[in-house]
C-alpha positions as CSV (number, residue, x, y, z in Angstrom):
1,X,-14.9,6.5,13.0
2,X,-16.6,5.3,16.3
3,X,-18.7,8.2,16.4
4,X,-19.7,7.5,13.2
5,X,-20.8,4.1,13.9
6,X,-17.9,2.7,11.7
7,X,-15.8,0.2,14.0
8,X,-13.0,-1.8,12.5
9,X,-13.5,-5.3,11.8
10,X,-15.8,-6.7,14.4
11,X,-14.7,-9.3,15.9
12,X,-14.8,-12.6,18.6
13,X,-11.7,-11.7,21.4
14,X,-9.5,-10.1,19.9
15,X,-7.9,-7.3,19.0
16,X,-7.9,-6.0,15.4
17,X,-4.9,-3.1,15.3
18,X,-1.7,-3.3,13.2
19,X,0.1,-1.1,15.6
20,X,-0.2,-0.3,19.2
21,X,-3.5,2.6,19.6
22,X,-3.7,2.2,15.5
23,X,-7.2,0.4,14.4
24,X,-8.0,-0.8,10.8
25,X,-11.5,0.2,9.3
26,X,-13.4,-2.1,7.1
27,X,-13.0,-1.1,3.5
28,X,-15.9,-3.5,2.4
29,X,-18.0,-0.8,4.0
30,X,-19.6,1.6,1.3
31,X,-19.8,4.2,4.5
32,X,-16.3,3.7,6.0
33,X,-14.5,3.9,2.6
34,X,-16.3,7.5,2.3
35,X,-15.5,8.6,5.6
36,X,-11.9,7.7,5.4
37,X,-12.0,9.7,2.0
38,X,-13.2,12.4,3.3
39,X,-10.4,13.1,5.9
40,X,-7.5,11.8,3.4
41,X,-9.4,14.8,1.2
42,X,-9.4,17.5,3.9
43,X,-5.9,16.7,5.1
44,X,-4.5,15.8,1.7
45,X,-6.0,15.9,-1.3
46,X,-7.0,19.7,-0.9
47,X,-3.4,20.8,-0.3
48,X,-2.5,19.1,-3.9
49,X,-1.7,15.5,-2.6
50,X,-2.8,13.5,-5.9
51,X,-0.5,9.6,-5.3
52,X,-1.3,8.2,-1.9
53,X,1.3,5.4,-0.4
54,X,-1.7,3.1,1.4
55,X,-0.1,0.7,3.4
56,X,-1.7,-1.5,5.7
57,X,-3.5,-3.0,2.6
58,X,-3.6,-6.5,3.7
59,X,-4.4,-6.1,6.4
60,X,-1.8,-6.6,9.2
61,X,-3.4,-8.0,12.1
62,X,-2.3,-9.0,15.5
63,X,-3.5,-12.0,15.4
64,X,-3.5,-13.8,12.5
65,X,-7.0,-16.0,13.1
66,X,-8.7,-15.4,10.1
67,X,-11.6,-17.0,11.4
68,X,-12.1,-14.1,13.9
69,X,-12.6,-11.3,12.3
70,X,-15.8,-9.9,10.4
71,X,-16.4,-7.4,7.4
72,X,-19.4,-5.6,6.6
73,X,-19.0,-8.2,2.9
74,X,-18.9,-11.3,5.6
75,X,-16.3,-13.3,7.2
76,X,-13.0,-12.5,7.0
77,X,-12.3,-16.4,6.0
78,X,-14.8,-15.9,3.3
79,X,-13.9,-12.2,1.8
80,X,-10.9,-11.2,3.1
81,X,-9.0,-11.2,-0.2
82,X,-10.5,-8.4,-1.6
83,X,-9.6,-5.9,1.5
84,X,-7.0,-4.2,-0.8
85,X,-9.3,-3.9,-3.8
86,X,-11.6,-2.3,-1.3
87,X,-9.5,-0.3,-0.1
88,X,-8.2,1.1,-3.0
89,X,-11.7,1.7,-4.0
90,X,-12.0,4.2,-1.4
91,X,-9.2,6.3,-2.8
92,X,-10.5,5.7,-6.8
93,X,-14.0,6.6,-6.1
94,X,-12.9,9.7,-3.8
95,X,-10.0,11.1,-6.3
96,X,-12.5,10.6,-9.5
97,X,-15.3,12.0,-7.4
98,X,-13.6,14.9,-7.4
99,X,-13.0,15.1,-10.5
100,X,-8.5,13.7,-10.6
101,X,-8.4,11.6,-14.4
102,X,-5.5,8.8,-14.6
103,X,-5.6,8.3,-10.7
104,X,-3.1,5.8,-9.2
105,X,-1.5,4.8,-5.9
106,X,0.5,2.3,-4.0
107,X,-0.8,-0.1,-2.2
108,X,1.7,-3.0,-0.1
109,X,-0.7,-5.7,-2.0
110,X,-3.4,-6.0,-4.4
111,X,-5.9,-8.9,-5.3
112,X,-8.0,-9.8,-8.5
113,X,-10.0,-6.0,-10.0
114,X,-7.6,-3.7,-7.4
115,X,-6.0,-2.9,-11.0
116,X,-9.4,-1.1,-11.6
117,X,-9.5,1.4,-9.3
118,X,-6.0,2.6,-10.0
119,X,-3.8,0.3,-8.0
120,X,0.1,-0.1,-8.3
121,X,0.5,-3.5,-6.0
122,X,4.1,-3.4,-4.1
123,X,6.0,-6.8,-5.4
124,X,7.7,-6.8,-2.5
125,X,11.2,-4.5,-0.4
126,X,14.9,-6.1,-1.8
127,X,18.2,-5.7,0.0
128,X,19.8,-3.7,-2.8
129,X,22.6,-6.2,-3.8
130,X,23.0,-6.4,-7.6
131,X,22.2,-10.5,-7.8
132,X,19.1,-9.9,-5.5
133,X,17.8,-6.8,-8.0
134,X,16.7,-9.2,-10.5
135,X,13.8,-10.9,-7.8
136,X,11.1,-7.6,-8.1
137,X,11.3,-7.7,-11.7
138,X,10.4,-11.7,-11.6
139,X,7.7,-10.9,-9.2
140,X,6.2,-7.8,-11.3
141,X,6.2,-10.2,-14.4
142,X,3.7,-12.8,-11.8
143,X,1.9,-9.0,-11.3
144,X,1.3,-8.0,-14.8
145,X,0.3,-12.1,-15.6
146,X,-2.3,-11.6,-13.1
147,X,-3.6,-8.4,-15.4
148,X,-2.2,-6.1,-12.6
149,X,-0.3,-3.8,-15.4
150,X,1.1,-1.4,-12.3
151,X,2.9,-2.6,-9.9
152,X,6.1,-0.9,-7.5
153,X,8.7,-1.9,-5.8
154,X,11.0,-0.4,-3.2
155,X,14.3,0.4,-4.9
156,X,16.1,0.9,-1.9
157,X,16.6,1.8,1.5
158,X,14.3,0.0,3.4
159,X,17.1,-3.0,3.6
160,X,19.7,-0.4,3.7
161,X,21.5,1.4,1.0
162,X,23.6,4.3,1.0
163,X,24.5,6.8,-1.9
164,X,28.2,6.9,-1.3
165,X,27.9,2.8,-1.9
166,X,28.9,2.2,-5.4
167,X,27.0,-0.8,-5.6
168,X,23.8,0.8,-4.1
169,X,24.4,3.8,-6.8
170,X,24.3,0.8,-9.8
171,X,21.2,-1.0,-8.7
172,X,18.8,2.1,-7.7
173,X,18.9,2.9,-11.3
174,X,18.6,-0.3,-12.6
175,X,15.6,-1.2,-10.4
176,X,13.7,2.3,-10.9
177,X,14.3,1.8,-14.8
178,X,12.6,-1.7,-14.6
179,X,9.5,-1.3,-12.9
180,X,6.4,0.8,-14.3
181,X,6.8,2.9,-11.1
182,X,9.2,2.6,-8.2
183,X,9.0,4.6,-5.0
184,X,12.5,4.3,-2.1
185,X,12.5,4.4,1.4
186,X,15.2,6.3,1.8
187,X,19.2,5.4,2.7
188,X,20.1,4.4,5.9
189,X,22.5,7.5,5.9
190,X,21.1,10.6,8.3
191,X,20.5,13.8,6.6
192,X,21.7,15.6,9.8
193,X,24.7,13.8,9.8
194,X,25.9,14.4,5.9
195,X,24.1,17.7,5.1
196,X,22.6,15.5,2.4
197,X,19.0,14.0,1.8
């Protein structure tokens, strides 16, 4: 992106990456929201990758000082809401640009028009305890209020969860069968060690 002339967020003294040698791009950017398109297309989307998980959708920065950090739309303080939207725009505009119908993908948040260009906003990751499984479905409710009418949530794993828990086994189905799409993060139990996924 550099070499592009397509920096992340500028900024005043700090730095602007999620993750150590990870940088964000700015997704108010007409040019960086092609040019991330393009490689998700080349290293995706042309070997028949059609739902895209796009985390980092807040964003996540390293220091939270709003006040900092700049988008091509303005200040961060001033615009930064509509990141997600953005960057789900990138994705929408790529995927129907190439012709996908019906297009949709996660995205860890979503803000006011992100349901427009095909955005399922995450509600949130639950421990998968049966009296806790109740909480994503509150939070979707809030999601669809807002006019967002797709939104996920993570139906296990991420907290923990294992398939030979009986209790894990009752609330995957339960929470998968509530939400209007639901994606896991797995089990905490290793494949190696069971012979299982």
């Amino acid at each position: 992106m550099l070499e592009e002339g397509l920096p992340d967020p500028p900024r005043t003294g700090a730095a602007a990456s999620c993750w150590p040698r990870r940088a964000l791009f700015d997704a108010t950017n007409p040019a960086a929201r092609a040019y991330v398109w393009s490689k998700a297309r080349q290293n995706y989307y042309q070997d028949g990758i059609r739902i895209f998980w796009l985390d980092e959708a807040e964003p996540e920065y390293e220091f939270y000082h709003y006040d900092i950090y700049r988008y091509h739309l303005g200040a961060d303080v001033q615009v930064g809401n509509v990141y997600p939207q953005a960057y789900a725009r990138a994705f929408y505009e790529g995927m129907t640009g190439a012709g996908q119908e019906n297009v949709i993908n996660l995205l860890r948040c979503a803000w006011a028009g992100s349901q427009r260009y095909g955005a399922a906003g995450l509600v949130g990751r639950y421990p998968y305890h049966l009296p806790l499984a109740a909480q994503p479905v509150r939070r979707g409710a809030e999601h669809v209020a807002g006019r967002h009418p797709w939104w996920t949530t993570d139906i296990g794993g991420f907290h923990g969860g294992s398939p030979d828990d009986p209790a894990y086994r009752e609330v995957l189905p339960r929470c998968s069968s509530t939400a209007p799409s639901a994606r896991s993060s797995g089990c905490t139990v290793s494949a190696t060690r069971t012979g299982r996924p």
